[in-house]
N, C-alpha and C positions, 0 to 999 in steps of 0.2 A: 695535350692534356684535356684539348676543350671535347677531345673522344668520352672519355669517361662519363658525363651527365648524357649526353647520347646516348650513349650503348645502356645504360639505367632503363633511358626510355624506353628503348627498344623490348629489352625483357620485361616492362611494365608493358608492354602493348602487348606483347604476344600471349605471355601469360593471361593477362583477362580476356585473351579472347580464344584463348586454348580454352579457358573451365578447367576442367577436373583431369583433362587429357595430358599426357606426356607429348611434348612439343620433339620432333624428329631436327626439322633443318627450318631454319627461318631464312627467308629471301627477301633483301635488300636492293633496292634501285638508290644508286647512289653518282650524281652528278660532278663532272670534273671539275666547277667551279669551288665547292663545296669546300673542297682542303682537309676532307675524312678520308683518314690513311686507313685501308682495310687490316693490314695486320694491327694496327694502336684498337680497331673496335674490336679485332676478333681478342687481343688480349687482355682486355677489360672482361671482354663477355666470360672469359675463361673463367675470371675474378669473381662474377658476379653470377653467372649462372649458377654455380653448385648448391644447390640448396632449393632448387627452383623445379618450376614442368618444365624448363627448359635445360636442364642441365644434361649434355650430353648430344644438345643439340649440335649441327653443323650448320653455319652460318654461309648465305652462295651471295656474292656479290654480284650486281650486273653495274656495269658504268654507264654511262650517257655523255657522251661528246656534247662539246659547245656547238653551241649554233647560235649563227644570227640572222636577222632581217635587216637588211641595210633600209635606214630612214629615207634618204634620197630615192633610191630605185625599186626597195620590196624584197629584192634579190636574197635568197635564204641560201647558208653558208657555211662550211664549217672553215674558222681556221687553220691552215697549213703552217708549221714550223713555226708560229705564232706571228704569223702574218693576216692583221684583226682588218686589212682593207678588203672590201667589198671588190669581186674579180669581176664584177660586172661595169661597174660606173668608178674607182677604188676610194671610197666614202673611206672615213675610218670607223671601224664597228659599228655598232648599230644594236639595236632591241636585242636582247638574249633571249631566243625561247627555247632550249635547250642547256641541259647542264648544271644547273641550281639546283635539280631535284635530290629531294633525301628522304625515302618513306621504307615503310615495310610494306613489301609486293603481298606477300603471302607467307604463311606458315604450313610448316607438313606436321602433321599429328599420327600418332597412336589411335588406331579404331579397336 
């Protein structure tokens, strides 16, 4: 449910910064930490666009894998089978700099 105030934002972003433009597809960068299920935002959006410059839009997800930096060695990583040790030194996880991300990339418009 925690989708719903999301996806609000979402059409509050794109909207102001569409103006007066009919919004085509809005593209998401959306990290695997995150725990936003793309069809729970795309079926909010459905809810909430109609009425909107963005109604009619199609919404493109891209994902972003975890990544870490192991503290001990530097070593950058992505987990396998959720195996969170470092394959270099086997730290257990380490700095996330990948994966938490969750924004609007861009929007496609009507010219």
């Amino acid at each position: 449910m925690h989708e719903l105030p999301v996806t609000e934002e979402i059409v509050r972003i794109a909207t102001e910064h569409a103006g007066s433009k009919r919004i085509t597809a809005i593209y998401l960068v959306v990290g695997e930490l995150t725990s936003f299920i793309d069809d729970a935002i795309q079926f909010y959006f459905d809810l909430i666009a109609p009425g909107t410059s963005a109604e009619g839009a199609t919404l493109h997800f891209r994902r972003v894998a975890v990544r870490f930096r192991c503290r001990n060695c530097a070593t950058e990583f992505t987990p396998v089978n959720h195996e969170w040790h470092c394959p270099t030194c086997g730290a257990l996880g380490g700095e996330v700099i990948a994966g938490k991300e969750f924004f609007v990339e861009s929007i496609g418009v009507d010219v």
